[in-house]
N, C-alpha and C positions, 0 to 999 in steps of 0.2 A: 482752669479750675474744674474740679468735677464738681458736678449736680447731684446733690445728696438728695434731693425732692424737688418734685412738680405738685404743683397745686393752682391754687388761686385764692387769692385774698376778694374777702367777700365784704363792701363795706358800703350800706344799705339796698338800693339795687343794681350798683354797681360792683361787675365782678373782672378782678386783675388778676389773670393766668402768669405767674408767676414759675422762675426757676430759684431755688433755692444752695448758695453756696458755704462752706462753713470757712469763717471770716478770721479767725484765730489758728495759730498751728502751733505744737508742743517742740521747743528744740531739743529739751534736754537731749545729751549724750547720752546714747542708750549703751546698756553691758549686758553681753551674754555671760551665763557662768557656766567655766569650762573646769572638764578635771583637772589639779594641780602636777599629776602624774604623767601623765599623757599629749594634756590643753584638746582636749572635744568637749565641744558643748555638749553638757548633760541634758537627758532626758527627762522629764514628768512624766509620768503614766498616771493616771485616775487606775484606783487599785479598793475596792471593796474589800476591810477588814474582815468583814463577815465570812464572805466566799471565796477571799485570799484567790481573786484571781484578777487581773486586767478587767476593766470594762469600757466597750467599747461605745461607741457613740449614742449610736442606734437603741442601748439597753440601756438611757441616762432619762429619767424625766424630771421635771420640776414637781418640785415638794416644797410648801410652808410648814415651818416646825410652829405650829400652834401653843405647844406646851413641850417642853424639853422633853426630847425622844420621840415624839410622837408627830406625823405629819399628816398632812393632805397632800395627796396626788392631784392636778388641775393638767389637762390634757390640752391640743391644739385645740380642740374641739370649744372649750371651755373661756379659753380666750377669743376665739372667734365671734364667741355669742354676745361677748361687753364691748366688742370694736363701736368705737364710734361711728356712725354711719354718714359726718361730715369730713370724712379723716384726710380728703385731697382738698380742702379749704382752712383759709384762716381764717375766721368768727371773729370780727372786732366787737369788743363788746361796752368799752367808754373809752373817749378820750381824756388822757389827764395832760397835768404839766411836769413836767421830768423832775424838778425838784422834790414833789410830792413824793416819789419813790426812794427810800435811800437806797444806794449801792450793796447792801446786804444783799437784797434779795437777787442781785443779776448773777445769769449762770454762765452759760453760754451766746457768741454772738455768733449772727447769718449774715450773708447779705443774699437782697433780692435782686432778681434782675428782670422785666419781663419777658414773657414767650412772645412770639412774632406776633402775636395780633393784640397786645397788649402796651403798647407802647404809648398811647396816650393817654390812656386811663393811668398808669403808674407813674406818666409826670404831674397828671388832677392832683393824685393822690400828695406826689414830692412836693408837689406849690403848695399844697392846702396843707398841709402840715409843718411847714419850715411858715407859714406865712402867721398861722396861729401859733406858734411856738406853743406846738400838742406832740402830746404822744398818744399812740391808741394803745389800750390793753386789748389781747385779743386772745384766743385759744387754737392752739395745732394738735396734731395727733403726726407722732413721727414714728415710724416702727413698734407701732402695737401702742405707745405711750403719750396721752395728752399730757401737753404741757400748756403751763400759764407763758405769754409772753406780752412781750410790748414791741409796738414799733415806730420807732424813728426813722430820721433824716441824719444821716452820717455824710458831711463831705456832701454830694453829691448822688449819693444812693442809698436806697429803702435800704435800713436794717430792722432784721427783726431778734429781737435779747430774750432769751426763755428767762423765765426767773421764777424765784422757791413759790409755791403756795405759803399762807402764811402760819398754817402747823409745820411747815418743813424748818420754817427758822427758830432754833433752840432760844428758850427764853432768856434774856442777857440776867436774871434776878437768880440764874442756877451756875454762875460764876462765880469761883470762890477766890476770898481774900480781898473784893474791892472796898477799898476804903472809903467811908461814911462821915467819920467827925472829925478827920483832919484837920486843920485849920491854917490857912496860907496866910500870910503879910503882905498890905498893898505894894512895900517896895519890891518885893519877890515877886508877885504879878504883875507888875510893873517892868520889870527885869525880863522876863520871860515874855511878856508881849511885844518889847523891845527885840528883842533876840528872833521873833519870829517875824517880824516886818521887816528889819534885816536879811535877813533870808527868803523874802518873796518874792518868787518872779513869777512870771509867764509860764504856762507847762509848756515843754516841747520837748515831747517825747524821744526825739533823736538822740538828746543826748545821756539818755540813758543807757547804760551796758548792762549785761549779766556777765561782769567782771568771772566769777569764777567758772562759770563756762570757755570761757576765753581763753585762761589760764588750764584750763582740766585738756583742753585740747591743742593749748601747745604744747603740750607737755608727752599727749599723745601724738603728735607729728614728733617729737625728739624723739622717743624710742622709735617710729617708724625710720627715720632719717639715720637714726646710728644702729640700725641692724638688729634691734631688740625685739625681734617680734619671732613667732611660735608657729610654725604649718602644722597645721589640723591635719591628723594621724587616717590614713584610709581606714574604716573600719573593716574587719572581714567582712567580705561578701557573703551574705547566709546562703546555703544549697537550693534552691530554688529553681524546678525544675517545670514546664510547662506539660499538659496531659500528654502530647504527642509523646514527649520522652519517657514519662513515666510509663504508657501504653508500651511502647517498644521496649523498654526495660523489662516489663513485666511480662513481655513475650519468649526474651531471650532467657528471662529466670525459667518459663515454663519448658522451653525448649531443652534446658539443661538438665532438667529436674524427670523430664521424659528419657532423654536420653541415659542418664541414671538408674532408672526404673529398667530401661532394656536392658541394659545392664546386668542389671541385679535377678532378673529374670530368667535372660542368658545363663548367666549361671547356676544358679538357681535349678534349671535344665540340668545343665552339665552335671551338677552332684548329682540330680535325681539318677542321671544317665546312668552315670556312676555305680552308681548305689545297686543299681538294676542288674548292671552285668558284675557285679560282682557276686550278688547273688545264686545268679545263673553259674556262675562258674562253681560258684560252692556246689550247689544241684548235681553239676556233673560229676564233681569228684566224687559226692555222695553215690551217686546211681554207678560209678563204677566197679568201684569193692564189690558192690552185692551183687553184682552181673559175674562177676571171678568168682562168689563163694558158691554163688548154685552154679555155677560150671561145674566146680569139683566135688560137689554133691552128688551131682548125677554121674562122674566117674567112679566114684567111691562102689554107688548103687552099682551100677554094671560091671 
């Protein structure tokens, strides 16, 4: 089993260092939901209407909506400050008798086991409690949140049962439709008390099923056993590249982008070049005529 908590149960000046396990487990058959098109399980994303964008972890805090719309923000800090300062102890604080509590209030069970130097104090405690046919009330504090509990003697080992405070259980008088002036016939209670002494045994739990668990799962081994079953689709790989590569990408983009540029410069040259002696060439043609007209200027003259 794993150890949901350590502590110690604190029960006058006696203190039982305790390891705490949790004593119940959920079977149900659990279902992913996958696309109908494809069969991958879909995603939730936490998505802010406001800024229509993902948010992630780190940008989420706790908010009480006080009045609709409108909230308080309470930081780690804030919860820090109301921790209880007993929070690795259980505080017994009366012993009762178990019938005194109904079953409504129970929530969750534990069981206790003690840590290595505990070991005698936690069977005081099992004698002394199985001997008085008591339960203790007592209080924990388990990840941030005190809870009421009680603990008994189960079998053979300390358990300890969190149960509601007694604002947490809804008043039975805000039930609607229970009937009030009915009126029953002693042979009809009579009938009915019959019927139900008929029907009493012994509890023993064994022989109780979750019938349709049983059935929801053979039903799921038939499809597995006759070939009815879906392989999850690889999703693409998204491009995801590490800084080395993107650094060298962005080297060979710059290298190209230079080489381009010489390029363009090169050339660039070349028209200037261009441009230049053709110029020069116009030049000469120019300065030649006019070298042949004063030639024959000056023969005219003479």
């Amino acid at each position: 089993m794993h150890t949901v908590w350590k502590g110690s149960i604190s029960f006058g000046l006696v203190n039982i260092p305790v390891k705490m396990f949790t004593a119940t487990e959920d079977k149900d058959i659990r279902f992913k939901y996958i696309h109908k098109e494809c069969h991958t399980p879909v995603k939730y994303k936490k998505v802010c209407p406001v800024c229509n964008k993902e948010v992630q972890p780190d940008e989420i805090v706790k908010g009480y909506e006080y009045e609709p719309g409108r909230f308080v923000v309470l930081t780690d800090e804030d919860f820090t400050s109301i921790e209880s300062k007993g929070e690795r102890t259980v505080e017994i604080l009366d012993f009762v008798k178990l019938e005194e509590i109904d079953p409504i209030y129970f929530d969750k069970t534990y069981y206790l086991a003690p840590q290595e130097t505990g070991g005698k104090a936690y069977t005081l405690l099992r004698e002394a409690l199985s001997g008085k046919n008591r339960i203790a009330v007592a209080k924990i504090t388990v990840r941030e949140r005190e809870s009421l509990a009680v603990i008994r003697v189960y079998n053979n080992v300390i358990v300890l049962e969190t149960i509601f405070y007694p604002d947490e259980v809804r008043d039975y008088k805000q039930v609607p439709g229970i009937p009030e002036n009915i009126q029953t016939t002693k042979a009809e209670l009579d009938m009915a008390s019959q019927l139900i002494e008929n029907l009493t045994d012994a509890f023993r739990p064994d022989k109780y099923v979750d019938t349709y668990r049983e059935k929801l799962f053979a039903l799921i081994t038939a499809k597995v056993e006759g070939k009815e079953v879906f392989v999850q689709k690889e999703a693409p790989k998204e491009n995801v590249i590490s800084l080395m590569e993107a650094l060298q990408q962005s080297i060979q983009m710059s290298k190209g982008a230079k080489q381009d540029k010489g390029s363009d410069e090169t050339q660039k040259a070349a028209r200037k070049k261009s441009i230049e002696k053709s110029a020069d060439d116009n030049k000469v043609k120019d300065e030649k005529p006019k070298a042949k007209t004063k030639k024959v200027r000056e023969t005219i003259k003479t």
